[in-house]
PDB file with SEQRES, HELIX, SHEET and CRYST1 records, atoms N, CA, C and O in Angstrom:
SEQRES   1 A   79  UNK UNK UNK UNK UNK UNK UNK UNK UNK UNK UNK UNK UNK          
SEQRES   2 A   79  UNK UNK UNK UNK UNK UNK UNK UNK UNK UNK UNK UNK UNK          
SEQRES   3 A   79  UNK UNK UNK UNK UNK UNK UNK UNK UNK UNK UNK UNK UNK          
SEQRES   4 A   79  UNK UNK UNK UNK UNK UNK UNK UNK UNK UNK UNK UNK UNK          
SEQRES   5 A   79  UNK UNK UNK UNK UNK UNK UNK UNK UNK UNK UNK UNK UNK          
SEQRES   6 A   79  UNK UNK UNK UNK UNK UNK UNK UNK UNK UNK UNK UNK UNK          
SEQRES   7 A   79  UNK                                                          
HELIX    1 AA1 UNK A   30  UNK A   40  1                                  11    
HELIX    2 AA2 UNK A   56  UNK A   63  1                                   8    
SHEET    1 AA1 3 UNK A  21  UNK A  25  0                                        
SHEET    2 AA1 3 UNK A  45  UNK A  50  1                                        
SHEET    3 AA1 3 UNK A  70  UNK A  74  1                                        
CRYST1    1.000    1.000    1.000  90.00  90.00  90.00 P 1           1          
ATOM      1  N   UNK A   1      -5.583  12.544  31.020  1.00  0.00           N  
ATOM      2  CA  UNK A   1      -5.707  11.645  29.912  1.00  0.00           C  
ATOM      3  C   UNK A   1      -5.036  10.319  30.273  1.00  0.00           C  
ATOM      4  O   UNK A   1      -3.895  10.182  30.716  1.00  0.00           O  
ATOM      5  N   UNK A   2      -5.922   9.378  30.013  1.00  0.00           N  
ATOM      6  CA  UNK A   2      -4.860   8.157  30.099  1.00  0.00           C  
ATOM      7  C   UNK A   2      -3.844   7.533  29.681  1.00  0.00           C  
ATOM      8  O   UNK A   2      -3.967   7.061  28.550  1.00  0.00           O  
ATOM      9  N   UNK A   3      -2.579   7.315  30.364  1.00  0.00           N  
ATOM     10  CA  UNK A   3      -1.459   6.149  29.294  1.00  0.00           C  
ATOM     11  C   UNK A   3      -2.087   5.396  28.684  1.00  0.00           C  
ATOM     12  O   UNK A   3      -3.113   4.885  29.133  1.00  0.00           O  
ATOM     13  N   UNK A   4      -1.608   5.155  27.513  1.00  0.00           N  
ATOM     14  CA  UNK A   4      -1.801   3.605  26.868  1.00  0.00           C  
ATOM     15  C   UNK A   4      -0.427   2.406  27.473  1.00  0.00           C  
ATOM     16  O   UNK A   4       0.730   2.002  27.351  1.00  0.00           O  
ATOM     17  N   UNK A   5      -1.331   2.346  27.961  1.00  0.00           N  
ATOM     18  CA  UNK A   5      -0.801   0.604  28.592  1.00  0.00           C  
ATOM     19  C   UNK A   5      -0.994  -1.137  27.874  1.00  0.00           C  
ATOM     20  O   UNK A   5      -1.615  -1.248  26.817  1.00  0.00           O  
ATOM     21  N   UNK A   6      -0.629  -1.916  28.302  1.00  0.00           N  
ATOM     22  CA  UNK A   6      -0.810  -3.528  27.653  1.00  0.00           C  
ATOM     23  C   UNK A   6      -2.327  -3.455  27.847  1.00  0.00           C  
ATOM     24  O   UNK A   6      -2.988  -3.609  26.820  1.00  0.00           O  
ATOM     25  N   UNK A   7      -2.973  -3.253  28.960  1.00  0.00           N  
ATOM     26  CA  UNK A   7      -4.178  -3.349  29.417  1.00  0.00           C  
ATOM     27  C   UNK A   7      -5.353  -3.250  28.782  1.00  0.00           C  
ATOM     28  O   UNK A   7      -6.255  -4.023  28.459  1.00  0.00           O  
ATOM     29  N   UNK A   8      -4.963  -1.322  28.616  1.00  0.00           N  
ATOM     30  CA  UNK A   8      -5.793  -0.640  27.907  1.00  0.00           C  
ATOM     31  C   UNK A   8      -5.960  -0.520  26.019  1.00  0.00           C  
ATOM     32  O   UNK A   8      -6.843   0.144  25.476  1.00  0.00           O  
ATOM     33  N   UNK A   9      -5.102  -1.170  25.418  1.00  0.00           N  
ATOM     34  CA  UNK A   9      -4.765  -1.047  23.895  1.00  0.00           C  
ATOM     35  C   UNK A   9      -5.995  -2.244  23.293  1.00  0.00           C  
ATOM     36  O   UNK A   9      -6.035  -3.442  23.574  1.00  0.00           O  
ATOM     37  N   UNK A  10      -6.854  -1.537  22.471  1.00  0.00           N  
ATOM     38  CA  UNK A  10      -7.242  -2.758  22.226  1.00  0.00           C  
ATOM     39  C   UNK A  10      -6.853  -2.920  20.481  1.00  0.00           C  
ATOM     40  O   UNK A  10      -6.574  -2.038  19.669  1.00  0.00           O  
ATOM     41  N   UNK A  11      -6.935  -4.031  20.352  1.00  0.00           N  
ATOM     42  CA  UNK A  11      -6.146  -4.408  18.870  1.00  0.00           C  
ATOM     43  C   UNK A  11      -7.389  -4.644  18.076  1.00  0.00           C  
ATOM     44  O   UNK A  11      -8.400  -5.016  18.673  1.00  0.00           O  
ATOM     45  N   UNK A  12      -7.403  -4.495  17.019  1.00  0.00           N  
ATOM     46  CA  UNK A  12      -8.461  -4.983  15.745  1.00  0.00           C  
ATOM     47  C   UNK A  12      -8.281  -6.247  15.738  1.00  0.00           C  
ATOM     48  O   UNK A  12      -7.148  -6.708  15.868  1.00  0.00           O  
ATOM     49  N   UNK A  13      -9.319  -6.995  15.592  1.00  0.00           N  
ATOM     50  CA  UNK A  13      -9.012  -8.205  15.027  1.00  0.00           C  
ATOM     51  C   UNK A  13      -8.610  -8.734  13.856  1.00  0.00           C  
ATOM     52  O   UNK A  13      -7.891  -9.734  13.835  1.00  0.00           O  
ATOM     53  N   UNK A  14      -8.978  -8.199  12.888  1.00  0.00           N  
ATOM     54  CA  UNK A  14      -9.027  -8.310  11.875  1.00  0.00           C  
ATOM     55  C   UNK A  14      -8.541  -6.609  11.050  1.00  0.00           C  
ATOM     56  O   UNK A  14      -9.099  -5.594  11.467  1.00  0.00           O  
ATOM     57  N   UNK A  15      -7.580  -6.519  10.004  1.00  0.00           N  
ATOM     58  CA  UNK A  15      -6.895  -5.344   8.953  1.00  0.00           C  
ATOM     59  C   UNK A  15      -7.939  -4.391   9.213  1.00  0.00           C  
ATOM     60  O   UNK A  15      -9.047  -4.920   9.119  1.00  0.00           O  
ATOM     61  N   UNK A  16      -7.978  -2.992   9.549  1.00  0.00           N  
ATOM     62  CA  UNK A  16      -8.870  -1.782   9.102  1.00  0.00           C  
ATOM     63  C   UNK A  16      -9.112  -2.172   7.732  1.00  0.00           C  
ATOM     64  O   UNK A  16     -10.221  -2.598   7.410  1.00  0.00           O  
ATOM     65  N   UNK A  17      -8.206  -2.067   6.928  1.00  0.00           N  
ATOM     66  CA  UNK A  17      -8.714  -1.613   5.320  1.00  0.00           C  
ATOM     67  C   UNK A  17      -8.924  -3.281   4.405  1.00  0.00           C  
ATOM     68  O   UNK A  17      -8.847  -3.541   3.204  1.00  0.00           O  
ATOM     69  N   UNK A  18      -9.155  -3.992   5.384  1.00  0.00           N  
ATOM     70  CA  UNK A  18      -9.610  -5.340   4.574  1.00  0.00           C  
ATOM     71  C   UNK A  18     -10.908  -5.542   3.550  1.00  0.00           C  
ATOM     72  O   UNK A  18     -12.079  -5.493   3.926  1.00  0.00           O  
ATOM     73  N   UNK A  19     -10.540  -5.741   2.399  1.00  0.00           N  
ATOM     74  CA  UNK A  19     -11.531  -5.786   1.786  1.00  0.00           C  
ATOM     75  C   UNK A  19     -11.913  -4.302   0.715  1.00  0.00           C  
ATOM     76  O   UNK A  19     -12.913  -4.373   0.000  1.00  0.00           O  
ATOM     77  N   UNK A  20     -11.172  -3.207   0.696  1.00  0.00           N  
ATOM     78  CA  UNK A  20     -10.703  -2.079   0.749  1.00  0.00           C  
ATOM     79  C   UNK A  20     -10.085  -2.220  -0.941  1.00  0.00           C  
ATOM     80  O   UNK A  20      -9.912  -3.438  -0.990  1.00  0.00           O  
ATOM     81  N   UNK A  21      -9.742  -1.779  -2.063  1.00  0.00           N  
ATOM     82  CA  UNK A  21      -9.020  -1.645  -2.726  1.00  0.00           C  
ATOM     83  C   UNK A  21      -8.521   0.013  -2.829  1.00  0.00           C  
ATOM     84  O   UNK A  21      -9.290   0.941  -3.077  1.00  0.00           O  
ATOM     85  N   UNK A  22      -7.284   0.120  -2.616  1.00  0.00           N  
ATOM     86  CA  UNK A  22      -6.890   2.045  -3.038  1.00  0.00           C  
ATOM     87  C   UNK A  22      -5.749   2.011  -4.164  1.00  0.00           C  
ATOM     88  O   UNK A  22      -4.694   1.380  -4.106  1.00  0.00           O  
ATOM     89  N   UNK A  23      -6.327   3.060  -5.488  1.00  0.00           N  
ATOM     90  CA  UNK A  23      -5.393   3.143  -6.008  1.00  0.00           C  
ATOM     91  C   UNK A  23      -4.407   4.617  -5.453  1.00  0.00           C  
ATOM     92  O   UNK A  23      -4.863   5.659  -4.981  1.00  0.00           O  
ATOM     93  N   UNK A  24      -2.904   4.249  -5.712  1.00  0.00           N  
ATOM     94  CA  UNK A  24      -1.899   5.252  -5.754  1.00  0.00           C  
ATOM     95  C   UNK A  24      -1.184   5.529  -7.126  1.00  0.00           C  
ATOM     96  O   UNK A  24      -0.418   4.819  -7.778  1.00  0.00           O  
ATOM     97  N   UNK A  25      -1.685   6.801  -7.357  1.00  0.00           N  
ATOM     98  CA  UNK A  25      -0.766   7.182  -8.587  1.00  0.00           C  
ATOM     99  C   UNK A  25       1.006   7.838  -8.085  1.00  0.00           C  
ATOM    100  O   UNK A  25       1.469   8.228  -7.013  1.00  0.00           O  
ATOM    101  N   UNK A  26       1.454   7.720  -9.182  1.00  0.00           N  
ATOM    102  CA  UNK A  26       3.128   7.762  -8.314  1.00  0.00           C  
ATOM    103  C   UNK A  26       3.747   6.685  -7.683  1.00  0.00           C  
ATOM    104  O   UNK A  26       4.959   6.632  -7.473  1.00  0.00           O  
ATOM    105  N   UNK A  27       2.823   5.700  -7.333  1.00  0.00           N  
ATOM    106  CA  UNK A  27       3.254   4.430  -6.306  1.00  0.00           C  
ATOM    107  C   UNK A  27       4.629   3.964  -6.195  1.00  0.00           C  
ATOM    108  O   UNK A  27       5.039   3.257  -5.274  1.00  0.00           O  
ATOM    109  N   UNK A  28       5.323   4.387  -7.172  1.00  0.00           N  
ATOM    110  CA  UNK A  28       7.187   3.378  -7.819  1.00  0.00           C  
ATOM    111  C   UNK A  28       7.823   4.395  -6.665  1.00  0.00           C  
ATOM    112  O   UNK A  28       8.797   3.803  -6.199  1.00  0.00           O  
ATOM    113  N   UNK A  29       7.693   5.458  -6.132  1.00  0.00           N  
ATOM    114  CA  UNK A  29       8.584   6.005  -5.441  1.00  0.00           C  
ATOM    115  C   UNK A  29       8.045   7.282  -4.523  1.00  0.00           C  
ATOM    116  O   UNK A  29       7.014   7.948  -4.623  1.00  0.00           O  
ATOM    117  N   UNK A  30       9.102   7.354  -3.633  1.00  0.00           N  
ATOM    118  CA  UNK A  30       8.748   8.777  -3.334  1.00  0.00           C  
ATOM    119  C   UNK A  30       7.370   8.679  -1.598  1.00  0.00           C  
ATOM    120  O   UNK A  30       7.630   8.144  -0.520  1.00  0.00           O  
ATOM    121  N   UNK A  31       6.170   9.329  -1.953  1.00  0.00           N  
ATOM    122  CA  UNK A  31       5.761   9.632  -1.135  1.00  0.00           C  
ATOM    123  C   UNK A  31       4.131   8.494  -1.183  1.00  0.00           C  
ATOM    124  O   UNK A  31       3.247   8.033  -0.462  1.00  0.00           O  
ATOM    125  N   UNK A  32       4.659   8.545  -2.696  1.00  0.00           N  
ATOM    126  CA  UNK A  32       3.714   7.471  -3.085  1.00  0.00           C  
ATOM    127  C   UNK A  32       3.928   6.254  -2.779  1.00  0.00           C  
ATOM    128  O   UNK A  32       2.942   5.657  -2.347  1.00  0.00           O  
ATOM    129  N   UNK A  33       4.709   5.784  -2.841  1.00  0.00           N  
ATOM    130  CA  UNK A  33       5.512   4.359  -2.480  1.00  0.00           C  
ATOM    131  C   UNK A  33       4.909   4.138  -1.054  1.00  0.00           C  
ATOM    132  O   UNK A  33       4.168   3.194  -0.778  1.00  0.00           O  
ATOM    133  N   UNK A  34       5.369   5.265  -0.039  1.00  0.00           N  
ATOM    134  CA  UNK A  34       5.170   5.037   1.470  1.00  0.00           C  
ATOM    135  C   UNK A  34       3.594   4.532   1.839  1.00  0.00           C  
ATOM    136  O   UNK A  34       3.211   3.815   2.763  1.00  0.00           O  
ATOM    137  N   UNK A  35       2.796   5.221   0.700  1.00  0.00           N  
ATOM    138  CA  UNK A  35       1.363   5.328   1.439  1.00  0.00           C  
ATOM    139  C   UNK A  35       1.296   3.829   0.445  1.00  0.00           C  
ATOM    140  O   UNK A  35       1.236   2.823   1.152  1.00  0.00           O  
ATOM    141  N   UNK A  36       1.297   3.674  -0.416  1.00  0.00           N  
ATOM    142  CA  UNK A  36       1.190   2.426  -1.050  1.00  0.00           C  
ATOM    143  C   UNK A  36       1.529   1.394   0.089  1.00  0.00           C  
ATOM    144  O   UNK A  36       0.587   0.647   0.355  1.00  0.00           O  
ATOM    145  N   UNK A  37       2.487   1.230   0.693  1.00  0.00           N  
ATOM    146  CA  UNK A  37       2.925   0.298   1.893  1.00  0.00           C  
ATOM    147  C   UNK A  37       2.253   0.488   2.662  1.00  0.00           C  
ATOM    148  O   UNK A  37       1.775  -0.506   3.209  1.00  0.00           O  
ATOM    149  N   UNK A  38       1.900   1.619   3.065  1.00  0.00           N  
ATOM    150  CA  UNK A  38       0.926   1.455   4.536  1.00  0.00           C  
ATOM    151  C   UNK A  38       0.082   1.391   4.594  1.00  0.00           C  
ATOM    152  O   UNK A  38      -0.537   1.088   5.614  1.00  0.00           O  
ATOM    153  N   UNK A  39      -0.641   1.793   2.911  1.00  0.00           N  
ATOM    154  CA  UNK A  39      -2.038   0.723   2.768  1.00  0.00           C  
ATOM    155  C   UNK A  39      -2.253  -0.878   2.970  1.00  0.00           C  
ATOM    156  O   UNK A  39      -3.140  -1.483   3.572  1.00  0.00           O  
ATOM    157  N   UNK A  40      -0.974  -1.400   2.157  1.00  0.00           N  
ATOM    158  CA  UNK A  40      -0.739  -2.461   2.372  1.00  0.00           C  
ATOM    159  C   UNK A  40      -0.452  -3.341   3.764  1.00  0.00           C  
ATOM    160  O   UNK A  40      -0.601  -4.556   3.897  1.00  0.00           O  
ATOM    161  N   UNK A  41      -0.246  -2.903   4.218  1.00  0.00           N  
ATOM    162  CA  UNK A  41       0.107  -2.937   5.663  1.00  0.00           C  
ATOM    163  C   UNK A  41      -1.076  -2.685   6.433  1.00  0.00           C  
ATOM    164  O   UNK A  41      -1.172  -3.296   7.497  1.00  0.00           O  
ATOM    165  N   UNK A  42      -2.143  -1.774   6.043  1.00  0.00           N  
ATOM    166  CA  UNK A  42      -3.421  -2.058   6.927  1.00  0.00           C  
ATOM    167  C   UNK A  42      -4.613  -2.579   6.658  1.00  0.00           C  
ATOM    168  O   UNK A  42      -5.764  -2.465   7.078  1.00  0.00           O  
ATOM    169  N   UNK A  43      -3.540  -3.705   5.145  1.00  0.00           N  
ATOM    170  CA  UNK A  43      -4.558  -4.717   4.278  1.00  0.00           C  
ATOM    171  C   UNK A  43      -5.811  -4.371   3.488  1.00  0.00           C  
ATOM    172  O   UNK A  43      -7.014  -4.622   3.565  1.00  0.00           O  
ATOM    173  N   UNK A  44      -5.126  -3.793   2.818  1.00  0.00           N  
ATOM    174  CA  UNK A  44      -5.874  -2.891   1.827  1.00  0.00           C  
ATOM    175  C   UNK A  44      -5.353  -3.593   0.399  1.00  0.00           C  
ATOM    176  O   UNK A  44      -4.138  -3.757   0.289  1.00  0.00           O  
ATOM    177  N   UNK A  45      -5.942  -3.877  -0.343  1.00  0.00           N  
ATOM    178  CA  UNK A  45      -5.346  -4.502  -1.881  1.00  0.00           C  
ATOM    179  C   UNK A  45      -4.933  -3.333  -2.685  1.00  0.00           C  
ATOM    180  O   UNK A  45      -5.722  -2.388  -2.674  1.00  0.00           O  
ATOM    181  N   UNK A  46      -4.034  -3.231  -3.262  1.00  0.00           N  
ATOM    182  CA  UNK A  46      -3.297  -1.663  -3.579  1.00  0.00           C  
ATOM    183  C   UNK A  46      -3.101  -1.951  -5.351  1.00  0.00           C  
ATOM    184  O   UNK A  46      -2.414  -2.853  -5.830  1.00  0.00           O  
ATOM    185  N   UNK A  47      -3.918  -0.901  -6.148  1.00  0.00           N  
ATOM    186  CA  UNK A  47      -3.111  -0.861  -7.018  1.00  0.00           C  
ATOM    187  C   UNK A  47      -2.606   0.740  -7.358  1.00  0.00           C  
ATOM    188  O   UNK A  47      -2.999   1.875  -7.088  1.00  0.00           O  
ATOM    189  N   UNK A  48      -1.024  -0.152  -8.435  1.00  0.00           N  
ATOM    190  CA  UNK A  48      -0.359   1.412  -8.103  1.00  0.00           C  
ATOM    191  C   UNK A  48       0.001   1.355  -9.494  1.00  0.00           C  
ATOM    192  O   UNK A  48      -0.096   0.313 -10.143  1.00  0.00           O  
ATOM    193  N   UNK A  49       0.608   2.956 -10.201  1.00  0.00           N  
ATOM    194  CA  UNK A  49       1.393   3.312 -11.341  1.00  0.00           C  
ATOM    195  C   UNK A  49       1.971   4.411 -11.102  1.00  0.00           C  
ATOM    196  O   UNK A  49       1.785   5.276 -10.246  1.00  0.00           O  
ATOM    197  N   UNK A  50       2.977   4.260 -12.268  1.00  0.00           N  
ATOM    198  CA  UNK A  50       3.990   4.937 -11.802  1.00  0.00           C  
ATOM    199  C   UNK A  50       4.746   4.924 -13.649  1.00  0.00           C  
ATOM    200  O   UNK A  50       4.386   4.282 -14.636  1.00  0.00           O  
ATOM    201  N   UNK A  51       5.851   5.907 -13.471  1.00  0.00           N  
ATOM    202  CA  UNK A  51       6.453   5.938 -15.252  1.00  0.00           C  
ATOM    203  C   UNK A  51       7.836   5.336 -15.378  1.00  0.00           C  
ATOM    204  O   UNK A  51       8.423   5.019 -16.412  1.00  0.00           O  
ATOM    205  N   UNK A  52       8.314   5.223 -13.892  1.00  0.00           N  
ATOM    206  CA  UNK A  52       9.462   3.583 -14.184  1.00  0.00           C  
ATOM    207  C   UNK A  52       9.448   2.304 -13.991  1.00  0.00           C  
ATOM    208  O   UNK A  52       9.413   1.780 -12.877  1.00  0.00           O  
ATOM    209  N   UNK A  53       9.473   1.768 -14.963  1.00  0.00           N  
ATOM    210  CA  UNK A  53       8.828  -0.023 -15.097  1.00  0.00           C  
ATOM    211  C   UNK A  53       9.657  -0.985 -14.167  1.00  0.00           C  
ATOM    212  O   UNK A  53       9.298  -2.127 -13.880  1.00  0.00           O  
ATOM    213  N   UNK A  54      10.939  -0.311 -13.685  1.00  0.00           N  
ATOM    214  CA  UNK A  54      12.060  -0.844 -12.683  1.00  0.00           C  
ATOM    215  C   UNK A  54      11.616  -0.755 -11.295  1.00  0.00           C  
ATOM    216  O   UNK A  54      11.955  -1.575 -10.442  1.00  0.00           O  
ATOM    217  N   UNK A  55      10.839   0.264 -11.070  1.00  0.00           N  
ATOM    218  CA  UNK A  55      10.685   0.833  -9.694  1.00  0.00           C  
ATOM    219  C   UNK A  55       9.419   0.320  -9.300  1.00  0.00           C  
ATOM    220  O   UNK A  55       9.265  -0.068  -8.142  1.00  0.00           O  
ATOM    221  N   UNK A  56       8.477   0.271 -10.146  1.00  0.00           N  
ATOM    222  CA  UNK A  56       7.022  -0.051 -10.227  1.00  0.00           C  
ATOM    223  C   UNK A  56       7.302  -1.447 -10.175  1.00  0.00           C  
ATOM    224  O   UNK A  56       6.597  -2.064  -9.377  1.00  0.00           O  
ATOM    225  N   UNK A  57       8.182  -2.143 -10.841  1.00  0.00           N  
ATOM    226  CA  UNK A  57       8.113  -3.819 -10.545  1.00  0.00           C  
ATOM    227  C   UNK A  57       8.807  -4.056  -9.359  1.00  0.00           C  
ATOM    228  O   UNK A  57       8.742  -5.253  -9.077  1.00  0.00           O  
ATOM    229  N   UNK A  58       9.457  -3.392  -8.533  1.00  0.00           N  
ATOM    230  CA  UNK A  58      10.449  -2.883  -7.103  1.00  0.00           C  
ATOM    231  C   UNK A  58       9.058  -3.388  -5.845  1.00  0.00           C  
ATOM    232  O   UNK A  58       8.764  -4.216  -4.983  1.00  0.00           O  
ATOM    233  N   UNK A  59       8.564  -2.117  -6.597  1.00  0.00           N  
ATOM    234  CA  UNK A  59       7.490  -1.895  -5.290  1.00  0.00           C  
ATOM    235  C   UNK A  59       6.185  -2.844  -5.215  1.00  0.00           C  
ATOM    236  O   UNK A  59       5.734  -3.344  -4.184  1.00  0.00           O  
ATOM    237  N   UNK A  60       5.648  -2.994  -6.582  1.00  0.00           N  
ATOM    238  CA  UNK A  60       4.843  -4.660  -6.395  1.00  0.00           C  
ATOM    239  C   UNK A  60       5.147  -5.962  -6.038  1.00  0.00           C  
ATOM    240  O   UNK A  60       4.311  -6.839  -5.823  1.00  0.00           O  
ATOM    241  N   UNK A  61       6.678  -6.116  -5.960  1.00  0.00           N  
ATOM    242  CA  UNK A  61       6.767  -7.053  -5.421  1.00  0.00           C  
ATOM    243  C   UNK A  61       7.110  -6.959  -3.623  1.00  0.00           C  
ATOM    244  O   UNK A  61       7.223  -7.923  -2.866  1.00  0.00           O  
ATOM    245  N   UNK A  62       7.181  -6.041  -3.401  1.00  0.00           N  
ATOM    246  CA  UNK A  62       6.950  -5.489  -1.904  1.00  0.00           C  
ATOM    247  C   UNK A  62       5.977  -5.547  -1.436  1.00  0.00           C  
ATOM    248  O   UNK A  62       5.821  -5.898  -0.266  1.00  0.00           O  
ATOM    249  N   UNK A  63       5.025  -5.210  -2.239  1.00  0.00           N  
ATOM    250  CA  UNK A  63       3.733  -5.154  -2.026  1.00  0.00           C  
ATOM    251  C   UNK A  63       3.010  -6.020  -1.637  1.00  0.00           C  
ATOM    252  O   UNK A  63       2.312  -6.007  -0.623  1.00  0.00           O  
ATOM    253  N   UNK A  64       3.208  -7.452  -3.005  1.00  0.00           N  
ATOM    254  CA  UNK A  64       2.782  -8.443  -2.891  1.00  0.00           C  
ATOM    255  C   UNK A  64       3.094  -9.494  -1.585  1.00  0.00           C  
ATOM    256  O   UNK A  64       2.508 -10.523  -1.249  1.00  0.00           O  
ATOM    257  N   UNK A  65       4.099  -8.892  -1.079  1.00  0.00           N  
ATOM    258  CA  UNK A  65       4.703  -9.863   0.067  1.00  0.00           C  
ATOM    259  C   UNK A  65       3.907  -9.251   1.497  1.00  0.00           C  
ATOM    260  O   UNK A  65       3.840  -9.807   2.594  1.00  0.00           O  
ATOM    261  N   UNK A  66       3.553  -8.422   1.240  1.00  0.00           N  
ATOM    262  CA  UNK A  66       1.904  -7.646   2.215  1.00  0.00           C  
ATOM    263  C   UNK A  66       0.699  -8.077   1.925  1.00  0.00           C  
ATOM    264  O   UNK A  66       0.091  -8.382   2.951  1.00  0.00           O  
ATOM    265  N   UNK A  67       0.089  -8.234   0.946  1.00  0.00           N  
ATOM    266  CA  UNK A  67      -0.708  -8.293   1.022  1.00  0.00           C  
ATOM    267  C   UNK A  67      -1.337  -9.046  -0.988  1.00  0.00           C  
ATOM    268  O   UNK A  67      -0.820  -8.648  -2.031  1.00  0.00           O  
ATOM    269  N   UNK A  68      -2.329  -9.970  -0.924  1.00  0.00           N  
ATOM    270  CA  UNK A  68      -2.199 -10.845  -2.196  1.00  0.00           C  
ATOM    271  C   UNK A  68      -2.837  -9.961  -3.038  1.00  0.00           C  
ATOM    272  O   UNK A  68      -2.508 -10.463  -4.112  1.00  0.00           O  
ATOM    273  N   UNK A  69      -3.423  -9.134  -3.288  1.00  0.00           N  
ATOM    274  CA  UNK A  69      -3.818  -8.699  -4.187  1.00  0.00           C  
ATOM    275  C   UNK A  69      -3.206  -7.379  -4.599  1.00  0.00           C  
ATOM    276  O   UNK A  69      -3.545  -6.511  -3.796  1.00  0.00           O  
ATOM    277  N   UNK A  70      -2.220  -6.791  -5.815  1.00  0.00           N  
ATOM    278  CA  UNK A  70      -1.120  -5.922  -6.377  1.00  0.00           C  
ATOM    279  C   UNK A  70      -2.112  -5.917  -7.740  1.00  0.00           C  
ATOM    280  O   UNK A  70      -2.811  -6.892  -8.017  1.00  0.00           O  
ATOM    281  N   UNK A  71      -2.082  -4.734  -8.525  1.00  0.00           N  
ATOM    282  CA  UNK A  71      -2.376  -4.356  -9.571  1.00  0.00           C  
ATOM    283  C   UNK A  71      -1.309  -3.317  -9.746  1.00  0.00           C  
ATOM    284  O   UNK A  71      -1.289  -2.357  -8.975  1.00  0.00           O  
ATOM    285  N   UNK A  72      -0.439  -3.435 -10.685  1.00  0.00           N  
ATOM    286  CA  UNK A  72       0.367  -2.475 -11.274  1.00  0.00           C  
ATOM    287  C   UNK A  72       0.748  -1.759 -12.791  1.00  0.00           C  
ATOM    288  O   UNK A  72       1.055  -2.537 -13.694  1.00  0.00           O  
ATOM    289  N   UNK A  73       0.733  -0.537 -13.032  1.00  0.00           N  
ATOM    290  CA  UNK A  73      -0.125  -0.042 -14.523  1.00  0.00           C  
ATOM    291  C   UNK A  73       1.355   1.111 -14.646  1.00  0.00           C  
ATOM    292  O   UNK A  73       1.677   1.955 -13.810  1.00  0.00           O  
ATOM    293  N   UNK A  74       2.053   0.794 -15.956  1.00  0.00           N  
ATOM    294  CA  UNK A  74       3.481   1.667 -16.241  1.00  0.00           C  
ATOM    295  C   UNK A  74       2.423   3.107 -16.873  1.00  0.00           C  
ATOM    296  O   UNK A  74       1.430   3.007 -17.593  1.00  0.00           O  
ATOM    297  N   UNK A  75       2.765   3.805 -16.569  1.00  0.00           N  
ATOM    298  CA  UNK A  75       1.949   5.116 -17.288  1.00  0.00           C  
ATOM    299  C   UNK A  75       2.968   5.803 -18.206  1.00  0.00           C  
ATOM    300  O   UNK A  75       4.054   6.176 -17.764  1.00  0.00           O  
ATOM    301  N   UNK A  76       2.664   5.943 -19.297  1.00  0.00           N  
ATOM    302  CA  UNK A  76       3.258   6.435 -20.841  1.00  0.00           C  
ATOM    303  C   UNK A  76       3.312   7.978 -21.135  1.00  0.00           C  
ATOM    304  O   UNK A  76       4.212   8.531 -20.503  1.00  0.00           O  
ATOM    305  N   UNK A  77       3.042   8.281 -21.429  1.00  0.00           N  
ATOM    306  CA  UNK A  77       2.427  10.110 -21.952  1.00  0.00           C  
ATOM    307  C   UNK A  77       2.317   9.827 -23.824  1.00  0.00           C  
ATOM    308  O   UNK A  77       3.303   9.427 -24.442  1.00  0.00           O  
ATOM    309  N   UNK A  78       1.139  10.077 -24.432  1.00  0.00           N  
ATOM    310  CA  UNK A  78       1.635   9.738 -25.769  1.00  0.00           C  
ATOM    311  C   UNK A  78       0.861  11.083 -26.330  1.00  0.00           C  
ATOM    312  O   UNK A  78      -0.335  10.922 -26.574  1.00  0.00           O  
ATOM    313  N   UNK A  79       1.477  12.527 -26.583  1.00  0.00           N  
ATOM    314  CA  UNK A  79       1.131  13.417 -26.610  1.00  0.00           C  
ATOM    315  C   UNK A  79       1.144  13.638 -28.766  1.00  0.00           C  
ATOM    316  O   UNK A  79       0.759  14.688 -29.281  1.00  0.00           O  
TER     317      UNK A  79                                                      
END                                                                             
């Protein structure tokens, strides 16, 4: 099998998930948070919710500094 070398790596030109929107439920923390970022990170427009309005405004603005488009939704329970 071959090393990956400088040579051999070839880079995208342009984000995999450009153009892409994914929502994450859970997004304010946890495991959700992570994939929320690494959507963001492979330029994906992310929207996320989550049930703390502290953590959820935490992580959109993280977000937003990845990538311009953030949609963020506090989720309630009104039983």
């Amino acid at each position: 099998m071959l090393q990956i070398t400088e040579t051999n790596v070839e880079l995208p030109e342009k984000a995999p998930l450009a153009g892409v929107v994914s929502l994450v439920t859970g997004g304010s923390r946890g495991i959700g948070r992570a994939i929320a970022l690494r959507l963001a990170g492979l330029g994906s427009s992310v929207a996320i919710c989550g049930r703390n309005v502290g953590a959820l405004q935490s992580v959109a603005a993280e977000l937003q500094a990845r990538v311009p488009s953030v949609f963020s939704r506090l989720l309630t329970s009104r039983l």
